[in-house]
C-alpha positions in Angstrom: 6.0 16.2 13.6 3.3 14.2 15.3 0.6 11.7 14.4 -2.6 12.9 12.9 -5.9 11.7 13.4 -7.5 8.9 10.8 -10.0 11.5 9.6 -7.1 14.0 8.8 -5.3 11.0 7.1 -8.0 10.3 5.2 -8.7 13.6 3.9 -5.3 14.1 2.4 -5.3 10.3 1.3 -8.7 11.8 -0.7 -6.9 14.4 -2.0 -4.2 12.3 -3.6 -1.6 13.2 -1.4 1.1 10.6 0.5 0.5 9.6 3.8 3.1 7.4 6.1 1.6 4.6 7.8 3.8 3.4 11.0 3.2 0.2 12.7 3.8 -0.6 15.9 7.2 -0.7 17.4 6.7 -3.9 18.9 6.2 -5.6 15.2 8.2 -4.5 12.2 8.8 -1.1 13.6 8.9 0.3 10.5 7.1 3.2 7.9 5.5 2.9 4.3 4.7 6.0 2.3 0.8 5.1 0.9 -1.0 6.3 -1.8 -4.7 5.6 -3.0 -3.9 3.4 -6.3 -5.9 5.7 -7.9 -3.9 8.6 -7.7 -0.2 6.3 -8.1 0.9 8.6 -11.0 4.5 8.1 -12.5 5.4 11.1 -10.2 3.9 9.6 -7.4 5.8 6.2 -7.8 9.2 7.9 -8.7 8.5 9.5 -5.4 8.1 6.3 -3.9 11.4 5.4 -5.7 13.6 8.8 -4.1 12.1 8.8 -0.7 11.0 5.3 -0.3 13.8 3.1 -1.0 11.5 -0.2 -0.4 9.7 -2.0 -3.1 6.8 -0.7 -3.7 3.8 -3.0 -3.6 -0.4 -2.6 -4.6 -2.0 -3.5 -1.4 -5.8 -4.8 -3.0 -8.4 -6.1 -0.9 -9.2 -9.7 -1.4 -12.0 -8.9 -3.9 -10.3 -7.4 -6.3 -7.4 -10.3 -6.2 -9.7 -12.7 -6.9 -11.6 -10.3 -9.9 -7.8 -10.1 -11.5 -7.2 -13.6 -11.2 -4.3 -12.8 -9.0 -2.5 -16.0 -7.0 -0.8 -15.9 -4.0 2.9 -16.0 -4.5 2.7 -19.1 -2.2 -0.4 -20.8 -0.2 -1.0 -19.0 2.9 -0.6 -22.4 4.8 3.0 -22.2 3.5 3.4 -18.6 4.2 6.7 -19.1 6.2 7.3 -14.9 6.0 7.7 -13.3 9.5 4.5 -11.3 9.3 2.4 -13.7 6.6 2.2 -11.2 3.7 0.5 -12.2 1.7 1.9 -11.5 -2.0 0.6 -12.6 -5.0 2.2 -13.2 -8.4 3.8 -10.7 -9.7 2.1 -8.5 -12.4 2.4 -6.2 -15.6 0.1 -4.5 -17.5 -0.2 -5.8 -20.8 -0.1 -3.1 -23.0 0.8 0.4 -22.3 3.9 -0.9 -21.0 7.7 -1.3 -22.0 10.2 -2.9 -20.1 7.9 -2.8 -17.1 9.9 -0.9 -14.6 10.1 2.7 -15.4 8.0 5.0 -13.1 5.4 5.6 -15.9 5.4 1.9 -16.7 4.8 0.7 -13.1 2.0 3.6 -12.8 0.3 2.2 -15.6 0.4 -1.4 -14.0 -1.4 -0.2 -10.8 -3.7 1.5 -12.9 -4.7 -1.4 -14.2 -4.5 -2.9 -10.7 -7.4 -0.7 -9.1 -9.6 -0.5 -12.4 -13.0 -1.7 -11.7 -13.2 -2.7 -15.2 -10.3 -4.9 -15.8 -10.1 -8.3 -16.5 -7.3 -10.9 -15.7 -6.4 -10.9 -19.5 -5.2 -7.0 -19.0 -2.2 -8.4 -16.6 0.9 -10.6 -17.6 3.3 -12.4 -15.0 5.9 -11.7 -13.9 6.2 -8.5 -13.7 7.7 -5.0 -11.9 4.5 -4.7 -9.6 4.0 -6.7 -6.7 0.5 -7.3 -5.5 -0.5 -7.4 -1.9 -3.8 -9.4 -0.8 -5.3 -7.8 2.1 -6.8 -9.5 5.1 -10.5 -10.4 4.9 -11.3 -8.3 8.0 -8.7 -5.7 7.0 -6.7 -4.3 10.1 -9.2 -6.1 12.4 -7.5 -9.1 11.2 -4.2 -8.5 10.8 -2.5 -5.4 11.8 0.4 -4.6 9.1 0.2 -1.7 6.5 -1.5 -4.2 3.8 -4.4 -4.2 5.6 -3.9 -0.1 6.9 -3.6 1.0 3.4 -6.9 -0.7 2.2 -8.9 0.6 5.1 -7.4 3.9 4.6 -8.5 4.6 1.3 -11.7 2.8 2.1 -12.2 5.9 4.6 -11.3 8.4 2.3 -13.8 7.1 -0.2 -11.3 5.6 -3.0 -11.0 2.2 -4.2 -9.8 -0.2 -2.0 -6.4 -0.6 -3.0 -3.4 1.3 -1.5 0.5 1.8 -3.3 2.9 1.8 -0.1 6.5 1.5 -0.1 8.8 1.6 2.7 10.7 3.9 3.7 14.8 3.5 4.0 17.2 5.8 5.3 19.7 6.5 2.8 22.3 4.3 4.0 19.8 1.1 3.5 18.9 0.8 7.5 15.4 1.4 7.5 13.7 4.4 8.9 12.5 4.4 12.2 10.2 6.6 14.3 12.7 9.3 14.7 13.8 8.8 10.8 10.0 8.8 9.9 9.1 11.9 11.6 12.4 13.8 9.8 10.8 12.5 6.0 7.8 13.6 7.1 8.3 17.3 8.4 10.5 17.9 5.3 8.0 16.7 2.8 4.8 17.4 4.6 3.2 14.1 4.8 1.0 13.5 7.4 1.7 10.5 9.5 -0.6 7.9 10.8 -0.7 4.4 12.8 -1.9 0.8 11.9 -3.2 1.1 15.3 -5.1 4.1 15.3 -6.8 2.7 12.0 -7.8 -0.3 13.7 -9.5 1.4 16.9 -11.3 3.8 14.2 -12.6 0.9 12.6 -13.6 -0.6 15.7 -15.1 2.8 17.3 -17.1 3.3 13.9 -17.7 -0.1 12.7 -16.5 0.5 9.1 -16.6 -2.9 7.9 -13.7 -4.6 5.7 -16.1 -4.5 2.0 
């Protein structure tokens, strides 16, 4: 299985369907399944669950942080995390919600996560979701699949705010490009890279909000 195109990524992220985001193999080397928070069903994060293996995160850009009320996990100055990511808080939907972590639970958190309309007051911490804070200037300020997943579903048209998980092998090394291509092929999810997101960005100067 090869690499798609961003456009061809973007239509199936349109269409509610997985896509794998792969970084470069110089950096974390690594793979996250991504879905438009829209679409993060309970299927979809049980999926993420099966397949995945990582923890799933809410990648938001930094507007809809801020809307939510939602504050880095610690100051980005202190940010002493290989690549910076930038979590927030951890976060649970106040009602419609049980323990928190089932599949339906966590899909109803996210929901909450990418709902224009929600307030700060619709979220408690802690919680079984994990918010990311994309970059500012999305990829074209930091290259990791935060920043990818936002700009993604900024392409395809959705909100901006991505579910991605990474994926593990299923003896708990974690997937590589040969792995990635195998869960890819046998699911039929296209695959796409941070890179190519950024150069699209730059070659059609989508901008970040």
């Amino acid at each position: 299985m090869s690499f798609v195109s961003v456009e061809e990524a973007a239509k199936a992220v349109a269409a509610g369907r997985f896509v794998i985001i792969c970084d470069d193999e110089g950096r974390e080397n690594e793979g996250d399944l991504m879905i438009a928070a829209e679409f993060a069903d309970a299927d979809a994060v049980n999926f993420c669950t099966i397949h995945g293996r990582g923890l799933i995160c809410c990648a938001v850009e930094p507007a809809i942080a801020d809307r939510l009320g939602l504050q880095l996990m610690v100051p980005q100055k202190d940010n002493r995390s290989g690549f910076g990511t930038a979590f927030t808080v951890s976060v649970e939907a106040r009602e419609g919600v049980t323990t928190g972590i089932s599949a339906a639970d966590r899909a109803r958190t996210i929901e909450v996560l990418c709902d224009p309309k929600s307030t700060p007051e619709d979220l408690v911490s802690p919680g079984h979701m994990f918010p990311l804070r994309a970059h500012p200037e999305g990829t074209l300020g930091r290259g990791g699949q935060t920043e990818a997943s936002v700009d993604l579903a900024r392409i395809a048209g959705c909100r901006p705010a991505g579910v991605i998980c990474e994926v593990m092998n299923e003896d708990g090394t974690m997937a590589r490009r040969d792995d990635l291509m195998k869960v890819a092929a046998k699911h039929d999810i296209p695959m796409v890279t941070v890179e190519a997101i950024k150069a699209y960005r730059k070659a059609k100067k989508v901008e970040a909000a």
